[in-house]
C-alpha positions in Angstrom: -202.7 154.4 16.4 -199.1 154.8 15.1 -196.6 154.9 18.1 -194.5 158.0 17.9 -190.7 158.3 16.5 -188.1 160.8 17.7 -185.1 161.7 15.9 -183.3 162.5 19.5 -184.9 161.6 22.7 -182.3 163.7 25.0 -182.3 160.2 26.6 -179.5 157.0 26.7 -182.9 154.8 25.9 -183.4 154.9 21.8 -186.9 155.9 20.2 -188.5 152.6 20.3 -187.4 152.1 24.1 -188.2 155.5 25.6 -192.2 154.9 23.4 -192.2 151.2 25.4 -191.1 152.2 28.6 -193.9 155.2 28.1 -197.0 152.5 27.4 -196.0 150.8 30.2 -196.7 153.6 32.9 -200.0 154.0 31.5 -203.3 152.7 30.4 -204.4 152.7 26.7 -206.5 156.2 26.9 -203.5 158.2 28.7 -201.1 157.0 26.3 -203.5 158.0 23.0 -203.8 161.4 24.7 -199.8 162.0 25.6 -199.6 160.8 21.5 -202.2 163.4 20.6 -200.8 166.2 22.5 -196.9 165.4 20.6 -198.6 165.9 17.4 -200.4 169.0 18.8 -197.0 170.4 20.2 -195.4 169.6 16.3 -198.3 171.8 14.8 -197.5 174.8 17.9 -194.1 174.3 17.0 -193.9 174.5 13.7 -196.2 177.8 13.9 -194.0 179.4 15.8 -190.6 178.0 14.6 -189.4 176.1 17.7 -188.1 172.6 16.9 -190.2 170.5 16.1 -189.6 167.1 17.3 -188.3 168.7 20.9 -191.8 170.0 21.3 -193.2 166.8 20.4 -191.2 164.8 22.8 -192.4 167.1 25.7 -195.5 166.9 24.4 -195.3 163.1 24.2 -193.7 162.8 27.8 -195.6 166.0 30.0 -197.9 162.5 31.1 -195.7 160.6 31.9 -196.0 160.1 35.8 -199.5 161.0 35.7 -200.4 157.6 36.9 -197.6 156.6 39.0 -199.5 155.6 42.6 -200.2 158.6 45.1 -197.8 156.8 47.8 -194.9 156.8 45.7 -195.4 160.7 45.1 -195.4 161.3 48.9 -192.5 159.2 49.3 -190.5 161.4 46.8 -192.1 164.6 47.9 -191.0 163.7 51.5 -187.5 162.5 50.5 -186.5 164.3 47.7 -186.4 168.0 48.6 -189.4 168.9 46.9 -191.1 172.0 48.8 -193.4 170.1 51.5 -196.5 172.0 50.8 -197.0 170.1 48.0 -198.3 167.9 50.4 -201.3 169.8 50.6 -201.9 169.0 46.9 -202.5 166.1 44.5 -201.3 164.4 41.9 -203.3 166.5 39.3 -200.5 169.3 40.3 -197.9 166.6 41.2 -197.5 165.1 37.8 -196.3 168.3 36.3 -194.0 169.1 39.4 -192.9 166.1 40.4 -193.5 164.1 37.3 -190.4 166.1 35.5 -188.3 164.4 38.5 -189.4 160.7 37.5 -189.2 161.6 33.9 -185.3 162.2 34.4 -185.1 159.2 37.1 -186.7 156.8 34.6 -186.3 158.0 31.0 -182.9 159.6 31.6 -183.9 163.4 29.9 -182.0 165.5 31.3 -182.5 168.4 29.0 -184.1 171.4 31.5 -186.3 172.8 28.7 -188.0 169.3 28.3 -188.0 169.0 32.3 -189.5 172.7 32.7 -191.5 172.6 30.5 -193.5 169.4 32.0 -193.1 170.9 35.7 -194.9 174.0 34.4 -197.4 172.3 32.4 -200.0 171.6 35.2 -200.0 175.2 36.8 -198.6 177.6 34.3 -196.3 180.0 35.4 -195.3 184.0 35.5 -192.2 183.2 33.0 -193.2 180.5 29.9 -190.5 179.5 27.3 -191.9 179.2 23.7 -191.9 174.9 24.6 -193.3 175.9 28.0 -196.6 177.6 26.3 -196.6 175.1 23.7 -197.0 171.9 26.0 -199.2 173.6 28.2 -201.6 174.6 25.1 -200.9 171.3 23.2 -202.4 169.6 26.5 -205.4 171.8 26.6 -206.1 171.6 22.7 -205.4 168.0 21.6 -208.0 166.9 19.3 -209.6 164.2 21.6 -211.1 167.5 24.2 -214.3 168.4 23.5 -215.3 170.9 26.6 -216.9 173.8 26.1 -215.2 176.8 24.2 -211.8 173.7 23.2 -213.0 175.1 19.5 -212.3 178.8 20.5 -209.0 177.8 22.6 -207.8 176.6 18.9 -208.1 179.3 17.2 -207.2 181.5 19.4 -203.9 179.5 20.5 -203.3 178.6 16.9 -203.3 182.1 16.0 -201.1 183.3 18.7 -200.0 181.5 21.0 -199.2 183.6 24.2 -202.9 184.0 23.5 -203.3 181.1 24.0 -202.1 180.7 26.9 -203.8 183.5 28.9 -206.8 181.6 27.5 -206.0 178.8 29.2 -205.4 180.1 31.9 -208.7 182.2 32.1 -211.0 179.3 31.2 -209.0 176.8 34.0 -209.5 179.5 36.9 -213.4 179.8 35.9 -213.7 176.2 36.2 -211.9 176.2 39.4 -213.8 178.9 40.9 -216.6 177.7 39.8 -216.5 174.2 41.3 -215.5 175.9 44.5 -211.8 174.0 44.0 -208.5 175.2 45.8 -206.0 177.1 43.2 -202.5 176.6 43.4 -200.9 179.9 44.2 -198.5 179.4 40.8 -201.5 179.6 38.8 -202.7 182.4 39.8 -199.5 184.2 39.7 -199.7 183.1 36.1 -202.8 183.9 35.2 -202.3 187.6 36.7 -199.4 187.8 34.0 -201.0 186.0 31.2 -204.5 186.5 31.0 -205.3 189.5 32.9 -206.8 192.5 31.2 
């Protein structure tokens, strides 16, 4: 697999070092799916005439903290004025939410539609940018998912992709509910807004 080049990485660190620093947070199989959801994010982009390389550097990045150890996201949860209720959640939430704040500790982006855009992309929320609904679908749609109705998602979010989202959204609550799992209140907010009939 090709590592990934950016024109401008909203970042002091250059292409090369930002890719490096990336690999080194992760194993091999997070990394091949943060590169796989860049490229999806280029395709959503282009489709919708966003810029491209932005949406694949959120794309690229939305991982990032996704495997930083559990203690250390207490520790900045506790410390760093996040809301403490977050507490009562994991890091399958966290590295959305808090992951934007290690993203701009260790990459140096400080651009706030990359950051948003990787806070919303594990919950969704009630108001999505254009590179907000393309990370959150480039996530769910990478070519390396295969789950059950990830053909449908496509074409539905490569056709419109709003739609796309309120897919997304749909299919993740039925999953939820159905393995009797808490929901963050965000989501459902979003999903009420983006997926309700």
């Amino acid at each position: 697999m090709t590592d990934p080049v950016f024109k401008e990485t909203y970042s002091p660190l250059s292409s090369s070092e930002l890719v490096a620093k990336e690999k080194s947070m992760m194993d091999e199989k997070r990394f091949a799916h943060c590169v796989r959801v860049s490229e999806t994010a280029r395709t959503l982009a282009k489709l919708n005439g966003y810029d491209e390389d932005k949406a694949a550097l959120a794309g690229f990045v939305h991982d990032y903290a996704k495997q930083i150890p559990v203690e250390e996201y207490i520790k900045v949860i506790k410390e760093e004025g996040f809301d403490q209720d977050l507490l009562n959640w994991n890091r399958a939430i966290w590295h959305g939410i808090v992951g934007s704040w290690f993203i701009k500790r260790d990459l140096g982006i400080t651009d706030p539609e990359i950051l948003t855009a990787v806070y919303r992309h594990t919950t969704g929320d009630v108001e999505m940018t254009t590179l907000d609904q393309i990370v959150f679908v480039a996530d769910y749609i990478e070519p390396g998912r295969t789950f059950a109705g990830v053909e449908e998602a496509r074409k539905t979010s490569y056709a419109d992709l709003a739609s796309g989202v309120g897919y997304e959204l749909a299919h993740t609550l039925a999953f939820l509910v159905q393995k009797r799992s808490k929901i963050y209140p965000r989501t459902l907010a979003a999903y009420n807004v983006w997926a309700a009939e």
